[in-house]
N, C-alpha and C positions, 0 to 999 in steps of 0.2 A: 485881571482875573474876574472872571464871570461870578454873579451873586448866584446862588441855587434857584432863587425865582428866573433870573433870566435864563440860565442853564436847561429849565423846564421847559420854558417858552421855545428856547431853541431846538430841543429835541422833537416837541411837539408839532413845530414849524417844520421842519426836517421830514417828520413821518408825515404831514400831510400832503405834503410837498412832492415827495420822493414815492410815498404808499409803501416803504419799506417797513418790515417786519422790525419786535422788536430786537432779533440777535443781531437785523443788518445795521441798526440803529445804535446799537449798543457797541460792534465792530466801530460804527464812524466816530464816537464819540470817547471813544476808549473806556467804557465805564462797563459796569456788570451787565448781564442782564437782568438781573434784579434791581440794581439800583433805575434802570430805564424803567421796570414795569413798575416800582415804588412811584416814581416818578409821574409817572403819565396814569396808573391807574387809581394815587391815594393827594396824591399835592394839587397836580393841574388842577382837578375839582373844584379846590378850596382860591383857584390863581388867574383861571378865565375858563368858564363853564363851556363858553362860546367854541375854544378847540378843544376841548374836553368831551362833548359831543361830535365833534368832527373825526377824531380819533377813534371812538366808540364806534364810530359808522368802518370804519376802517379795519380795526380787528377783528368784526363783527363777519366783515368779510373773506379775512382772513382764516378765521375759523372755520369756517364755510368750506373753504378751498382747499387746506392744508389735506386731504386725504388724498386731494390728488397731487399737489407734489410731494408728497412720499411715493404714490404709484410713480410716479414718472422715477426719484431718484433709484428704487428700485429698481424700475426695468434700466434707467442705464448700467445703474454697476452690474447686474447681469450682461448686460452688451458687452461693457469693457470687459468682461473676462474671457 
């Protein structure tokens, strides 16, 4: 059974790895998505700075993006119907 520190490391190893968001991160690991953004946005800090800022970099861009995938999921469920 994984410690909570290692658990952190792993998820955050995971999203840098992968670039996955935190709900696809949250899917692989079977946990909330709040328990991942607790995770990654209030413990990692205090656990290795080092992917704590790599992650940063990462949601950062995510944030950035996310308008346009809602445009796109919208216009597909428009297509599908």
């Amino acid at each position: 059974m994984l410690t909570i520190k290692d658990r952190i490391i792993a998820e955050a190893t995971h999203i840098i790895t992968t670039k996955e968001t935190i709900r696809q991160t949250a899917e692989k690991f079977k946990l909330s998505k709040s328990t991942i953004h607790k995770d990654i946005q209030e413990r990692l800090k205090n656990i290795n700075t080092d992917l704590y800022h790599k992650i940063t970099e990462i949601f950062a861009y995510h944030n950035q993006n996310r308008h346009l995938k809602g445009g796109e999921s919208t216009k597909n469920k428009y297509h599908r119907k």
